[in-house]
N, C-alpha and C positions, 0 to 999 in steps of 0.2 A: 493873319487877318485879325482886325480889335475887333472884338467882340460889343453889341448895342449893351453900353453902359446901365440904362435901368435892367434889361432880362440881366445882367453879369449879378446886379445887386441882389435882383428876386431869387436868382437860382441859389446865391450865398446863401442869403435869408433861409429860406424851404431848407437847404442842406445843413445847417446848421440846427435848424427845428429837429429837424427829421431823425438827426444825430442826436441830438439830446432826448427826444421820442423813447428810441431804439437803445438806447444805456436803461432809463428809468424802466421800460418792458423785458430787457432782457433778463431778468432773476426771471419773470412769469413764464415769459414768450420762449426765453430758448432760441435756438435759430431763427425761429419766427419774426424776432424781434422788430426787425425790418420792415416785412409786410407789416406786422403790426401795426406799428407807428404810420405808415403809408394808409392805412386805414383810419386809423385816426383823423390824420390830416388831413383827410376826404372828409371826415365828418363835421370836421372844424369848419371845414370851406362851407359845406352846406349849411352849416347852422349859421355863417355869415349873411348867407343868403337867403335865408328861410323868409324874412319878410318881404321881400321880393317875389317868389311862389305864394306867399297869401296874399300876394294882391294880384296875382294871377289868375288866381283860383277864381275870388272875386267879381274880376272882369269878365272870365267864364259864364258864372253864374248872370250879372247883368243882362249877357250875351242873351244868355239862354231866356231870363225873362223877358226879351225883344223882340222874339223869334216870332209872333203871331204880327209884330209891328215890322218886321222882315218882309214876312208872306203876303200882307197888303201893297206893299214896297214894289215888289214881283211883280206882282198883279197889277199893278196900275203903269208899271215903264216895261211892261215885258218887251214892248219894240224898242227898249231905249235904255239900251246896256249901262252907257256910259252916266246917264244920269241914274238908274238905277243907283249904280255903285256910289256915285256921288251923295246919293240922296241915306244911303246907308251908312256910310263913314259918318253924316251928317249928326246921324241919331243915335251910332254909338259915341262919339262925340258930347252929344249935349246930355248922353247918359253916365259919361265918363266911363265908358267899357272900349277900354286903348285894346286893337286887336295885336297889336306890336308887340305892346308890352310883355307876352306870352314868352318873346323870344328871348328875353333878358337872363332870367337864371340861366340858360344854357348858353347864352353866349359869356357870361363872365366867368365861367367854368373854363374857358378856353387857356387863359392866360396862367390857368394854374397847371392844368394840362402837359400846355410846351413845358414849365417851368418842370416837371416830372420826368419832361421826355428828355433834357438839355442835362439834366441831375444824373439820370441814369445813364445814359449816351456819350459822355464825355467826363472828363476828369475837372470840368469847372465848376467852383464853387471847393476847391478841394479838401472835402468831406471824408473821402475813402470810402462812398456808399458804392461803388463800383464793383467793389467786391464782395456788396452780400449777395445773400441767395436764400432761396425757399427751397424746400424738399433736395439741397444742390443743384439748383438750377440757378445760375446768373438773373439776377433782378434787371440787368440788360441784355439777358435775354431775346432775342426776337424769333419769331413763329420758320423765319428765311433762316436762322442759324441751325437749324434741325429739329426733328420733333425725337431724339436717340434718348434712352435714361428716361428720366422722369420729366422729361420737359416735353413728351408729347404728353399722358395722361393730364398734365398738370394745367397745358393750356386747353386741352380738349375740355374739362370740367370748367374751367374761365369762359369759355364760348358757351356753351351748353348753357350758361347761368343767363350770360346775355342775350343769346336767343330766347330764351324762355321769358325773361323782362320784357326783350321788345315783341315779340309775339302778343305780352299781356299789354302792353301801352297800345303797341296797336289797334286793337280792339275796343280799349277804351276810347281812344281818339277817334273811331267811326261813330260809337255812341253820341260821344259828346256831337259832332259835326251834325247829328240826324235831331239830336235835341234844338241844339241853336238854330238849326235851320240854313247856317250859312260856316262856309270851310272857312279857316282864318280871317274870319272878316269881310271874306268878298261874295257877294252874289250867287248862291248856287245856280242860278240861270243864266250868268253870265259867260262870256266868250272861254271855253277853255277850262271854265270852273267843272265838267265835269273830270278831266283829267285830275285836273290839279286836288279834286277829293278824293281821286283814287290814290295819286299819289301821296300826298299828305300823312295817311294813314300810317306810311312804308317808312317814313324818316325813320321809326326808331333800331331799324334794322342799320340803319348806316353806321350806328355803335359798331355792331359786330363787324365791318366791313374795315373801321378805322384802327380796332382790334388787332386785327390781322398784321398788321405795320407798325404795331408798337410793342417798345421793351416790355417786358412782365411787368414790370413796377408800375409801368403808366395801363396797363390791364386791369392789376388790381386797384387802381382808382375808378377807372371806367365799371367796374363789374360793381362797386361797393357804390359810389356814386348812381348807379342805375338800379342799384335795390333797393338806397336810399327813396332814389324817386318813383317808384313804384310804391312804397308803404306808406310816400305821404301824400302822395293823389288816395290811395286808398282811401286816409283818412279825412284827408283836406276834402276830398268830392264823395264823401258817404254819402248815401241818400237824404236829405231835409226831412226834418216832421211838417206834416201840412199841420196848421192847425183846426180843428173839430169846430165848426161853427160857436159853439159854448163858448169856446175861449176868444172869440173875436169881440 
């Protein structure tokens, strides 16, 4: 079967990267060198897209200063869902706070994703990354091929890290949801909006869920990729200074 011509080119690319990564790390890294590199390449990816999460972050904040313009919102169409919602999209709209936009970094993460699952999974792009390993554990590795040797400890500490990431996002996405006033965007008093806050919160467990079905190599992106975005919500949604009436 021929394989889709641009993933054939992307998977080259990344293994090629990845390969000359894992030479310049290896004097440091030592067997490591692999993951290494694999971490790296995650960080590169992110700092691609780090402008993309500040205008997320951004929209957040917008959000969040609408939310008493929300709660009038509520109040005035509480029998009238549909225009509710309408009347809300209206005003994040004319405030430029895209509820969508939120979903962008993580969806352009994806393509880098397969590209790590196809590297390690198969012999395309022929790199010879096939054959490295962390601790001796295959970098294609999967969670179904045994957990014997070092490759239970090694993926049980990779889980452990992701649950504890998404545990912490969760938590802050209840926040943030109780600040704004409204779950992604839509109505908290609308049809189903209270499911959908409960559920909401939960997405960042599907990491560890998606974890579970992937080689190690594409683990160690998900786990450095989700520590990543935990340190820079930290930073990106610090608390604001009010300013002191003086300085107004």
């Amino acid at each position: 079967m021929l394989a889709f011509a641009p993933l054939h080119d992307a998977v080259a690319a990344a293994g090629t990267a990845l390969s000359w990564l894992t030479e310049l790390l290896e004097p440091l890294s030592g067997g490591m060198a692999t993951a290494a590199a694999i971490v790296l390449f995650t960080i590169a990816v992110r700092l691609l897209i780090s402008p993309l999460t500040v205008a997320q972050v951004r929209g957040e904040r917008r959000r969040a200063a609408l939310a008493p313009q929300v709660r009038d919102l509520q109040r005035r169409y509480a029998d009238d869902p549909a225009t509710l919602q309408r009347e809300v999209f209206a005003l994040y709209r004319s405030a430029g706070a895209n509820p969508i936009a939120g979903c962008l970094p993580l969806l352009l993460q994806a393509p880098f994703l397969l590209v790590l699952y196809r590297l390690f999974t198969t012999s395309e792009g022929g790199t010879g990354l096939l054959d490295e390993r962390l601790a001796g554990v295959s970098l294609g590795h999967h969670l179904s091929d045994g957990v014997t040797g070092a490759a239970g400890p090694l993926f049980a500490v990779l889980l452990a890290v992701l649950l504890a990431v998404a545990w912490w996002s969760a938590r802050r996405a209840r926040r943030a949801s109780a600040a704004v006033g409204t779950v992604a965007g839509t109505p908290t008093d609308g049809p189903g909006a209270a499911v959908l806050g409960r559920l909401l919160p939960l997405l960042p467990f599907t990491t560890v869920l998606v974890a579970l079905v992937l080689p190690l190599a594409a683990v160690i992106y998900l786990v450095t990729t989700s520590v990543w975005s935990a340190a820079e919500q930290a930073v990106l949604r610090r608390p604001q200074a009010v300013p002191s009436p003086a300085d107004r």
